[in-house]
Every structure is written in structure tokens, then in C-alpha cells.
CHARMM internal coordinates of N, CA and C (Angstrom, degrees):
IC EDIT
DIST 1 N 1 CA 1.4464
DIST 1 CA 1 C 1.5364
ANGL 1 N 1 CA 1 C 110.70
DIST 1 C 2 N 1.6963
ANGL 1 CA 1 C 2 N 116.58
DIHE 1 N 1 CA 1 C 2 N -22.20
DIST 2 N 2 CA 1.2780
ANGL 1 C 2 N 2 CA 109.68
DIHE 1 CA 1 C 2 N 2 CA -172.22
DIST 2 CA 2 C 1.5667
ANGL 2 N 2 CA 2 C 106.05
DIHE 1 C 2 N 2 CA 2 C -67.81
DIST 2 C 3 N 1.7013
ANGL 2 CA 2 C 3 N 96.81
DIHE 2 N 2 CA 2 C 3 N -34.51
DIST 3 N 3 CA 1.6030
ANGL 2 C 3 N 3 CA 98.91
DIHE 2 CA 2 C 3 N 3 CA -156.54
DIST 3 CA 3 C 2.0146
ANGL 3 N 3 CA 3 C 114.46
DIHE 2 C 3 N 3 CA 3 C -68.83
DIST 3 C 4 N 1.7213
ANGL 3 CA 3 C 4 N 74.70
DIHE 3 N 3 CA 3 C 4 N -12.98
DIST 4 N 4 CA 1.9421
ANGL 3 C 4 N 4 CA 72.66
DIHE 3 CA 3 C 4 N 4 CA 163.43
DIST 4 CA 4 C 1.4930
ANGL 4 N 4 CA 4 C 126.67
DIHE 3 C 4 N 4 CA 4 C -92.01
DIST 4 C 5 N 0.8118
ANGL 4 CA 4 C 5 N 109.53
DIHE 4 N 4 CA 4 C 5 N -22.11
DIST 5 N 5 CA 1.3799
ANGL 4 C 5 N 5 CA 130.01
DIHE 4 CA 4 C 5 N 5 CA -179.23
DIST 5 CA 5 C 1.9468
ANGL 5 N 5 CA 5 C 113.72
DIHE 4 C 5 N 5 CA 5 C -71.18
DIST 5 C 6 N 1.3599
ANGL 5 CA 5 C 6 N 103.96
DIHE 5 N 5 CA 5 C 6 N -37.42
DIST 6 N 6 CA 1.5515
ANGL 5 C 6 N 6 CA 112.65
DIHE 5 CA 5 C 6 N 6 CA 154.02
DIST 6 CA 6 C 1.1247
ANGL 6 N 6 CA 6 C 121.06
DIHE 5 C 6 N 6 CA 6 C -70.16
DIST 6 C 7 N 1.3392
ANGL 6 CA 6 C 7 N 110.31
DIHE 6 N 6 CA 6 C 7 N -47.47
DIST 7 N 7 CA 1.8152
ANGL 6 C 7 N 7 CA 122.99
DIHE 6 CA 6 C 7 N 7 CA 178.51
DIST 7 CA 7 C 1.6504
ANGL 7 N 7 CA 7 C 110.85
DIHE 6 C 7 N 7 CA 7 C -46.05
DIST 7 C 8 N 1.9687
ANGL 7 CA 7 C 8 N 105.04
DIHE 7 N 7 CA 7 C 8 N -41.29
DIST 8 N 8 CA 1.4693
ANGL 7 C 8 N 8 CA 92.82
DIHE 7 CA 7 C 8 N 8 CA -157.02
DIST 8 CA 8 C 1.7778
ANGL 8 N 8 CA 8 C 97.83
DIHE 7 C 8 N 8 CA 8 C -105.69
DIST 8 C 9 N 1.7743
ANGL 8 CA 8 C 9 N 127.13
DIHE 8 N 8 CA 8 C 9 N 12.34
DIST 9 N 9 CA 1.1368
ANGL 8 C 9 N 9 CA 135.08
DIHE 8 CA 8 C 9 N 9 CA 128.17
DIST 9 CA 9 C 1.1000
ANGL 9 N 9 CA 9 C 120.97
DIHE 8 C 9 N 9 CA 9 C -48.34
DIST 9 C 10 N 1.2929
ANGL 9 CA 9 C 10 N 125.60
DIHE 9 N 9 CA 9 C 10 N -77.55
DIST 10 N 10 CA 1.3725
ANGL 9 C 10 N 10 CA 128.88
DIHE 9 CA 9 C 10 N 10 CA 170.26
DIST 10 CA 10 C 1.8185
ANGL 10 N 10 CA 10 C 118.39
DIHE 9 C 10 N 10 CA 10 C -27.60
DIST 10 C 11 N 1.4225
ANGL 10 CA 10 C 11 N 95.67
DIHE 10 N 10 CA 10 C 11 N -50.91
DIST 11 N 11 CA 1.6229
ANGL 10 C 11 N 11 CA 88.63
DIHE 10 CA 10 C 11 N 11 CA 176.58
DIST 11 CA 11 C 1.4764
ANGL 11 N 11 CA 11 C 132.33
DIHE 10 C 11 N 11 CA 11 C -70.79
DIST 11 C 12 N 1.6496
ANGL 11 CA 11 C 12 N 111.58
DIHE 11 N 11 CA 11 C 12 N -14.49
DIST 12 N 12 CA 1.3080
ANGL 11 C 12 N 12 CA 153.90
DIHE 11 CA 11 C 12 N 12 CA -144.55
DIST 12 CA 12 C 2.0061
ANGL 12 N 12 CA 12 C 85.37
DIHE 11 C 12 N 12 CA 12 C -84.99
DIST 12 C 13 N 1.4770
ANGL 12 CA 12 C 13 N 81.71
DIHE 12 N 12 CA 12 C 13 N -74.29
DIST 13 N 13 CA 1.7545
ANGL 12 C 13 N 13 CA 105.47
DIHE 12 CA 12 C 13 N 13 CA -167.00
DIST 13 CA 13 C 1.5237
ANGL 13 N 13 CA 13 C 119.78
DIHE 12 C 13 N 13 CA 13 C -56.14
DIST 13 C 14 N 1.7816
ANGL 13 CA 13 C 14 N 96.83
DIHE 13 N 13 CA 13 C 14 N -20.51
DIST 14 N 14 CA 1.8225
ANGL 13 C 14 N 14 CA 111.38
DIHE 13 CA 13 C 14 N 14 CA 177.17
DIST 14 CA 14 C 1.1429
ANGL 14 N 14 CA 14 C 101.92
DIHE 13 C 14 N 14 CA 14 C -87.63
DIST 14 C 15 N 1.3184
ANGL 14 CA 14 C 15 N 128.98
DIHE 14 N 14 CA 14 C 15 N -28.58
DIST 15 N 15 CA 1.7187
ANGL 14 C 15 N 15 CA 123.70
DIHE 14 CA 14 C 15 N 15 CA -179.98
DIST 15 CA 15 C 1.1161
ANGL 15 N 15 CA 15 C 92.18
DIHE 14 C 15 N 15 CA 15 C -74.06
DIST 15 C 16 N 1.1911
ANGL 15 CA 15 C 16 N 153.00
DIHE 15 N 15 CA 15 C 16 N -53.80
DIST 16 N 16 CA 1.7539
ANGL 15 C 16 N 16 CA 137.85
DIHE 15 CA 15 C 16 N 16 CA -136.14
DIST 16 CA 16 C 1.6027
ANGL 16 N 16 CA 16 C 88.16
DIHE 15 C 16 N 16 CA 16 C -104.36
DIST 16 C 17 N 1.6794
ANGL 16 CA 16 C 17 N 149.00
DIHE 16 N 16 CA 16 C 17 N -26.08
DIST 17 N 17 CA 1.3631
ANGL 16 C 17 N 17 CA 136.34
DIHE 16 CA 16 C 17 N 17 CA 118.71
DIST 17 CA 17 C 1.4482
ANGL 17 N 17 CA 17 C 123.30
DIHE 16 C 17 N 17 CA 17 C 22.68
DIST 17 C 18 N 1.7553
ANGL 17 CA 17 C 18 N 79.22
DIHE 17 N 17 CA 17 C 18 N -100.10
DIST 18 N 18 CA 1.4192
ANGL 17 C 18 N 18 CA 95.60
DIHE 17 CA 17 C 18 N 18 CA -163.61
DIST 18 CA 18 C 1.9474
ANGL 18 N 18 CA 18 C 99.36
DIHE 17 C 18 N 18 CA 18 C -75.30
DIST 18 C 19 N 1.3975
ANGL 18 CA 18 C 19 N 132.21
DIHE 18 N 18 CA 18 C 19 N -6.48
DIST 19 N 19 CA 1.0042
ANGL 18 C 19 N 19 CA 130.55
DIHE 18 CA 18 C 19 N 19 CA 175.79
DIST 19 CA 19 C 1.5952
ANGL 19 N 19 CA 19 C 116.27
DIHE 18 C 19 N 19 CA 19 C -63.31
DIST 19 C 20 N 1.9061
ANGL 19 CA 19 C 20 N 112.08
DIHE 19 N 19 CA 19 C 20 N -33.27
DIST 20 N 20 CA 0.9696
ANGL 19 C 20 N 20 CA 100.46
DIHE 19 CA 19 C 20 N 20 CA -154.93
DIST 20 CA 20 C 1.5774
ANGL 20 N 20 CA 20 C 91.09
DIHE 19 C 20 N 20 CA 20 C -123.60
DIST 20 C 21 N 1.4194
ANGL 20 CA 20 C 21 N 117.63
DIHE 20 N 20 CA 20 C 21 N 12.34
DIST 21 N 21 CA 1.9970
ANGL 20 C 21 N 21 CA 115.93
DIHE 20 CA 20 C 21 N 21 CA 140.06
DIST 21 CA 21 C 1.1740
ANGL 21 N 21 CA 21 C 102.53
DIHE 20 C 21 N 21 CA 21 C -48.04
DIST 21 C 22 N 1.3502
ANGL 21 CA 21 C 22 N 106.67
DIHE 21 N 21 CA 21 C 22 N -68.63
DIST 22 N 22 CA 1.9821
ANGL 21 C 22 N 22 CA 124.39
DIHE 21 CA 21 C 22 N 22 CA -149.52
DIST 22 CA 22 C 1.6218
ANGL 22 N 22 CA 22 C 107.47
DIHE 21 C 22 N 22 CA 22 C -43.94
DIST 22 C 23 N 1.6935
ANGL 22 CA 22 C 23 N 105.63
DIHE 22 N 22 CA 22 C 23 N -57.16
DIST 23 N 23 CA 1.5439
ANGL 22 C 23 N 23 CA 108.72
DIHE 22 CA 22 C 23 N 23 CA 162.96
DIST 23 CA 23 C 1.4962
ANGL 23 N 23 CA 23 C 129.10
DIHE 22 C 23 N 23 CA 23 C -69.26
DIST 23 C 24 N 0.9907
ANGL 23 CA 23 C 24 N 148.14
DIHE 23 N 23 CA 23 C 24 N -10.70
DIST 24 N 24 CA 1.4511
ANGL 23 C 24 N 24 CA 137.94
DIHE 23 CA 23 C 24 N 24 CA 130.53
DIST 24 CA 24 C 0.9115
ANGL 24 N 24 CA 24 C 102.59
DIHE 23 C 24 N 24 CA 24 C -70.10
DIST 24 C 25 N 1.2791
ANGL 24 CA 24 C 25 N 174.51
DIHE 24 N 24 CA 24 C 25 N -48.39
DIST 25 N 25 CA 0.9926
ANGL 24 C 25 N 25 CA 142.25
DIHE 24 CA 24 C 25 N 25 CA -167.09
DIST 25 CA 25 C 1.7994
ANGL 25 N 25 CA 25 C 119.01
DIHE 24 C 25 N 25 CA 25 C -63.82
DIST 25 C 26 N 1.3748
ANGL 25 CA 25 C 26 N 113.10
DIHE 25 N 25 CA 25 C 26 N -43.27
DIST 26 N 26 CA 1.0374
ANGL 25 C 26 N 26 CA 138.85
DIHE 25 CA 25 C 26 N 26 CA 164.87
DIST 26 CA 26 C 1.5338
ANGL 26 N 26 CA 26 C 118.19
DIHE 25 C 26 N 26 CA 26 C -38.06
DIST 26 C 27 N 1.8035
ANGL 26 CA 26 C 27 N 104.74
DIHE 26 N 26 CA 26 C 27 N -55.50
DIST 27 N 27 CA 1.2765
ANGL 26 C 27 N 27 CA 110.56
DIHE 26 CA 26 C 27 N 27 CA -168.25
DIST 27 CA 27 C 2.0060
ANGL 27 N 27 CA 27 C 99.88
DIHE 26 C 27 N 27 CA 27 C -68.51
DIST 27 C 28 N 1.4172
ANGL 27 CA 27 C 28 N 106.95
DIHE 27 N 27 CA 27 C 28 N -29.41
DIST 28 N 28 CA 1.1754
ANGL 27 C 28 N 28 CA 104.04
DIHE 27 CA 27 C 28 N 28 CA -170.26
DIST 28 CA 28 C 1.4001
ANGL 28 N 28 CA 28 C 114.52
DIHE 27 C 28 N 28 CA 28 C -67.43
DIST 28 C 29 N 1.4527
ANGL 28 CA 28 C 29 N 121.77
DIHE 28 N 28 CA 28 C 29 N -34.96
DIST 29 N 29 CA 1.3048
ANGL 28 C 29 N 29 CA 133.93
DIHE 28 CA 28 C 29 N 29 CA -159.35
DIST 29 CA 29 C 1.7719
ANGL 29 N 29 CA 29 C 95.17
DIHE 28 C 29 N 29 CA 29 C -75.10
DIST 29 C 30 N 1.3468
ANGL 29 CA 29 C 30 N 131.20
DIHE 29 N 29 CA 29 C 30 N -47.65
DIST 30 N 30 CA 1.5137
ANGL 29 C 30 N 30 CA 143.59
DIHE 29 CA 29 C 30 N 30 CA 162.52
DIST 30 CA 30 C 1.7037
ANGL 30 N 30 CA 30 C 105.62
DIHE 29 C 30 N 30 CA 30 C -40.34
DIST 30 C 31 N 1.3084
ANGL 30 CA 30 C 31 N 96.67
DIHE 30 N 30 CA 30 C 31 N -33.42
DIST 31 N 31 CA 1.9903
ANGL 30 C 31 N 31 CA 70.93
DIHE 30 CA 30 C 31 N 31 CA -178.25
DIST 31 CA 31 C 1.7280
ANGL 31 N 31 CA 31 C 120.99
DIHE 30 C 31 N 31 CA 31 C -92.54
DIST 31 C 32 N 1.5946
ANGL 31 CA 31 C 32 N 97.32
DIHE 31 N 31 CA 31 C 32 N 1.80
DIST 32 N 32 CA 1.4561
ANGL 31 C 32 N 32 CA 95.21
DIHE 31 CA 31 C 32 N 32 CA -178.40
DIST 32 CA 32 C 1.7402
ANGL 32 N 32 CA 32 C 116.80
DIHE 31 C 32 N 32 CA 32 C -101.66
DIST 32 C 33 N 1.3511
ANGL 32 CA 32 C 33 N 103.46
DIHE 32 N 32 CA 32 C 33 N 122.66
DIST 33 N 33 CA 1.2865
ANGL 32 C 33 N 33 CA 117.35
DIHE 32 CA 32 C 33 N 33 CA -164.22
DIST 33 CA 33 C 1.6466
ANGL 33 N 33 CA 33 C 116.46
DIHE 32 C 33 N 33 CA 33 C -45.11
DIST 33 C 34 N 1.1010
ANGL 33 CA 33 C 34 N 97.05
DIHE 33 N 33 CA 33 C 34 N 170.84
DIST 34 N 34 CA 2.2930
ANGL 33 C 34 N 34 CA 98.13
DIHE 33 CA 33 C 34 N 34 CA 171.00
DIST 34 CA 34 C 1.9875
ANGL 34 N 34 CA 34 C 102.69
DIHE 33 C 34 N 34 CA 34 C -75.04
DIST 34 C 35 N 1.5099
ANGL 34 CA 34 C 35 N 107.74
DIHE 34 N 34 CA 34 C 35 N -17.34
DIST 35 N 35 CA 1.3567
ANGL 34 C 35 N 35 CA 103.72
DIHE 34 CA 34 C 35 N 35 CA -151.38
DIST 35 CA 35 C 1.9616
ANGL 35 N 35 CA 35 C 83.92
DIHE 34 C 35 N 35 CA 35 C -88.74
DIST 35 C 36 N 1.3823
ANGL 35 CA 35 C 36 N 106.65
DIHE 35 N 35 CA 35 C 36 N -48.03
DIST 36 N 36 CA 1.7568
ANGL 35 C 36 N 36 CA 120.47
DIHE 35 CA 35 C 36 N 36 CA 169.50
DIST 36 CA 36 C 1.5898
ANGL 36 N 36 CA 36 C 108.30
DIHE 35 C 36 N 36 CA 36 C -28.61
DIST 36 C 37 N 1.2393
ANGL 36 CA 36 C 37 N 93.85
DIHE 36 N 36 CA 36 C 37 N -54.61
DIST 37 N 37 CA 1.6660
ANGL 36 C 37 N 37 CA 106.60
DIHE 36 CA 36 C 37 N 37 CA -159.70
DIST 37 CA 37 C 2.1487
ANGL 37 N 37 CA 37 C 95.46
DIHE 36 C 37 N 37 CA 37 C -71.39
DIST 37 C 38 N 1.0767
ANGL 37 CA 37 C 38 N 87.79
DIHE 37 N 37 CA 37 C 38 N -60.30
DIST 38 N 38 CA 1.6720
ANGL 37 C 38 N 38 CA 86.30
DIHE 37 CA 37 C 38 N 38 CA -177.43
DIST 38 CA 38 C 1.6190
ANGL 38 N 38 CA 38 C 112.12
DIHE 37 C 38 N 38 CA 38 C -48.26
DIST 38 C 39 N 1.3578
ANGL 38 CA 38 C 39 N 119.16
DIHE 38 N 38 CA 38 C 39 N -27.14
DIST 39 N 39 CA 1.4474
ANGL 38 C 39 N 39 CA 117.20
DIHE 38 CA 38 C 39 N 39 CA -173.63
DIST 39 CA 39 C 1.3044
ANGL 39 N 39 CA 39 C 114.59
DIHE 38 C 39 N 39 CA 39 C -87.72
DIST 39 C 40 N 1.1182
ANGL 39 CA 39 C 40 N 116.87
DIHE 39 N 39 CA 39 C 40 N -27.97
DIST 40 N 40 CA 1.7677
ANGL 39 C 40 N 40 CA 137.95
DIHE 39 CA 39 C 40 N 40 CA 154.08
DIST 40 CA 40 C 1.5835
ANGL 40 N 40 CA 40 C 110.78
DIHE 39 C 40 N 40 CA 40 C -39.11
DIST 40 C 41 N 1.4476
ANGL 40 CA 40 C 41 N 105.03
DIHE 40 N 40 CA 40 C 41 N -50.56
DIST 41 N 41 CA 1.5103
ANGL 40 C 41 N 41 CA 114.90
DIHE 40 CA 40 C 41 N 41 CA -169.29
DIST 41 CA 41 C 1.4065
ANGL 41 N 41 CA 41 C 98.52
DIHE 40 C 41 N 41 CA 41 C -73.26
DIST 41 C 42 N 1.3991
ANGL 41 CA 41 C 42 N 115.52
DIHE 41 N 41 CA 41 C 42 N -72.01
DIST 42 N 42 CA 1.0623
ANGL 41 C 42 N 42 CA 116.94
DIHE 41 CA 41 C 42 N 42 CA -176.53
DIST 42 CA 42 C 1.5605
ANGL 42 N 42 CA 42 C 129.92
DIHE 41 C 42 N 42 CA 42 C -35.62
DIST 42 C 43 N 1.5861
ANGL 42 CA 42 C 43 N 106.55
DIHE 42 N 42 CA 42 C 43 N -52.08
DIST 43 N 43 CA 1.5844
ANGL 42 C 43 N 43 CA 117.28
DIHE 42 CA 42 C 43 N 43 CA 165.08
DIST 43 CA 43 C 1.9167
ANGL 43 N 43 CA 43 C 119.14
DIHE 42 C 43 N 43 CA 43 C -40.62
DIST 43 C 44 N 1.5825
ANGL 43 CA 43 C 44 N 91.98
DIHE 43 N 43 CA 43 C 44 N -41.22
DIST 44 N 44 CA 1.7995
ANGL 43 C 44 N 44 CA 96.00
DIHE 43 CA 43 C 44 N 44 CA -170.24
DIST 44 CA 44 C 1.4058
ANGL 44 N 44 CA 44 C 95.94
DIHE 43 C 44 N 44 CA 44 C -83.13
DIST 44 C 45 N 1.2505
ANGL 44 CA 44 C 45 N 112.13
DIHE 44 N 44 CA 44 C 45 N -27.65
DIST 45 N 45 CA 2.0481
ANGL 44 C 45 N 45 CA 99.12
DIHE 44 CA 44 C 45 N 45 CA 179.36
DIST 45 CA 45 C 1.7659
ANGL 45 N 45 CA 45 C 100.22
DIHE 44 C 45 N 45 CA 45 C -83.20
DIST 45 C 46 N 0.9140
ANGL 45 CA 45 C 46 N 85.34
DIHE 45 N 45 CA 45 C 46 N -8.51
DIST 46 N 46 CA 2.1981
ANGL 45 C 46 N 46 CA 86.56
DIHE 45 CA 45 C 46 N 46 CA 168.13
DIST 46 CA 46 C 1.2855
ANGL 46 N 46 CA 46 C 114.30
DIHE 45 C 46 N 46 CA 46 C -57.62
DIST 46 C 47 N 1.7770
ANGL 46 CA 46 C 47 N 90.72
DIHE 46 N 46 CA 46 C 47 N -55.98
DIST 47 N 47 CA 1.7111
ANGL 46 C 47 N 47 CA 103.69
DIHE 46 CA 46 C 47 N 47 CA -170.54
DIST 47 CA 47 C 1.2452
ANGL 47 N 47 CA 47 C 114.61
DIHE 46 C 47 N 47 CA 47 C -70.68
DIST 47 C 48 N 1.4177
ANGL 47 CA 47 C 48 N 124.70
DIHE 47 N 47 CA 47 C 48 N -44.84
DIST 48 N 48 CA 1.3534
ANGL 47 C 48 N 48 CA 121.56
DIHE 47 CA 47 C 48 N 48 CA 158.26
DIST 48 CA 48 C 1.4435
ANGL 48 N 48 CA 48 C 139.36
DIHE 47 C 48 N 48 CA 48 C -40.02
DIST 48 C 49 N 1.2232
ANGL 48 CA 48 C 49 N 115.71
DIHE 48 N 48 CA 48 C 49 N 171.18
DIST 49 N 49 CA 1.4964
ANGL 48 C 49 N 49 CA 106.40
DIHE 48 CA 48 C 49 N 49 CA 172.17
DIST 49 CA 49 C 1.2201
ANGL 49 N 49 CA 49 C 130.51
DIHE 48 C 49 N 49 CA 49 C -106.89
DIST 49 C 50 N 1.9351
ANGL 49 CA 49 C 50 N 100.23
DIHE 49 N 49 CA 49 C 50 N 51.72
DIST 50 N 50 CA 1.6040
ANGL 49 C 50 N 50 CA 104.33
DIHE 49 CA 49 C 50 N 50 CA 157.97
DIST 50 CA 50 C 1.8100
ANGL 50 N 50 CA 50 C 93.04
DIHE 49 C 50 N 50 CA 50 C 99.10
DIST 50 C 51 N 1.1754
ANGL 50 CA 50 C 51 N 94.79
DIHE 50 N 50 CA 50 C 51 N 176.48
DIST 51 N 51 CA 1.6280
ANGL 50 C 51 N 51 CA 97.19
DIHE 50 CA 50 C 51 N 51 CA -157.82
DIST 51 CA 51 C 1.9192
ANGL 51 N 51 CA 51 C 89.25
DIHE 50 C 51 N 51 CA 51 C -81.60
DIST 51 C 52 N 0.9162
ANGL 51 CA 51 C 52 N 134.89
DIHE 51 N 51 CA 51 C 52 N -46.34
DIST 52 N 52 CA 1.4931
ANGL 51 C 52 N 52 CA 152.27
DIHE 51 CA 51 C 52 N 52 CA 147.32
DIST 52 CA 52 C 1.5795
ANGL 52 N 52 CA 52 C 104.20
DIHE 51 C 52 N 52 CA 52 C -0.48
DIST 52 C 53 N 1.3096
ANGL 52 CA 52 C 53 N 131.89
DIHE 52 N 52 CA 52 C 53 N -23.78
DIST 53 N 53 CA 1.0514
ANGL 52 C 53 N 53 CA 128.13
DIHE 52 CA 52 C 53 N 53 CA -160.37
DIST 53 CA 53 C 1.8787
ANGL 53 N 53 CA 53 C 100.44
DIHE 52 C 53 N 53 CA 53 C -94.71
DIST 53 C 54 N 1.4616
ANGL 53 CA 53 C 54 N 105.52
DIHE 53 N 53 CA 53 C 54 N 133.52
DIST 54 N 54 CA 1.6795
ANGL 53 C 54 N 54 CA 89.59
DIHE 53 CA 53 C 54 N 54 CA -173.90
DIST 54 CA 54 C 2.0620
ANGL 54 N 54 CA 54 C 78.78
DIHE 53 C 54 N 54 CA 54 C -135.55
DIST 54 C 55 N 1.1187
ANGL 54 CA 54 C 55 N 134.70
DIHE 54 N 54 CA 54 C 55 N 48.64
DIST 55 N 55 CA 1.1276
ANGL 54 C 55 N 55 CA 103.59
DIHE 54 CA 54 C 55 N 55 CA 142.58
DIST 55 CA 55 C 1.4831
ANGL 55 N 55 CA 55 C 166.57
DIHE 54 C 55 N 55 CA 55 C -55.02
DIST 55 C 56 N 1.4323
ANGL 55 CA 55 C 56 N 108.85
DIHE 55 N 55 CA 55 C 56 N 130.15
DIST 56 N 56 CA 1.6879
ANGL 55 C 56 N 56 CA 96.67
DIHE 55 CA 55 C 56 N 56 CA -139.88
DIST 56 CA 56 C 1.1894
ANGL 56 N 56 CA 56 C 115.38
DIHE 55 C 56 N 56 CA 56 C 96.96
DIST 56 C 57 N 1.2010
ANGL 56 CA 56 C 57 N 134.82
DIHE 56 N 56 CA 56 C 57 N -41.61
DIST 57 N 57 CA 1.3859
ANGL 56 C 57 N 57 CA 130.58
DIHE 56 CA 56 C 57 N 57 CA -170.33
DIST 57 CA 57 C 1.4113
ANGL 57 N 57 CA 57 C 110.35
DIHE 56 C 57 N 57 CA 57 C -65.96
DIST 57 C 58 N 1.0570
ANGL 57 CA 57 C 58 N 126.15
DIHE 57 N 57 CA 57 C 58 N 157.31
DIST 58 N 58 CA 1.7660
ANGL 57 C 58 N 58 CA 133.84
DIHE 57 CA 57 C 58 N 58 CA 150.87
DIST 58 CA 58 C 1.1196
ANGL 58 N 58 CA 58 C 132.51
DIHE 57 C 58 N 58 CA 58 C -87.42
DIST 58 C 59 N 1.2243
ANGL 58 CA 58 C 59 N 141.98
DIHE 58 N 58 CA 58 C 59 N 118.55
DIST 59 N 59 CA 1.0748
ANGL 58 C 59 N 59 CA 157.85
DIHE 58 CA 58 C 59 N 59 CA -161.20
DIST 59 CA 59 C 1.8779
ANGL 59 N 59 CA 59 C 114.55
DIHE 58 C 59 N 59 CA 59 C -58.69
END
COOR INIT
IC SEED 1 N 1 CA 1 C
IC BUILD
């Protein structure tokens, strides 16, 4: 009986875990603006080679 009783701690302590990644992560993603996000995009299609680039892709 103990070993359930650890088991359903154990499962207890991984939900409220992974509960409280999801919300920081969350809260972080809310503070970055539409104008942030577009300059982000723009920067990584910088680094790339142009919208033209289909690596990975199939032809």
C-alpha cells in the first residue's frame, strides 16, 4: 500500500512540475509584442537564404 501511496505523490509533484513550466513559459510568451515577434521573423529569414530556401523540403 506504501508503494502506491509514493507512486501517486510522485505523480502528484510531476503534475504541479510540469504545471508550473507551462505557466512561465506562457507568461513569457504574453509579454512579447506582435512588433517583437515580426522582428524575430524577419531577423531568422535574414539568416537564411531568403524565402527561396526549402530545405528539407521536396521538390
Amino acid at each position: 500500500m506504501k508503494l502506491w501511496k509514493w507512486l501517486g505523490l510522485a505523480g502528484v509533484a510531476g503534475v504541479a512540475a510540469t504545471g508550473a513550466v507551462i505557466a512561465r513559459d506562457q507568461r513569457r510568451r504574453s509579454q512579447v509584442t506582435p512588433d517583437e515577434v515580426r522582428e524575430r521573423l524577419h531577423e531568422r529569414l535574414a539568416e537564411s537564404d531568403g524565402p527561396d530556401d526549402r530545405s528539407g523540403a521536396r521538390p
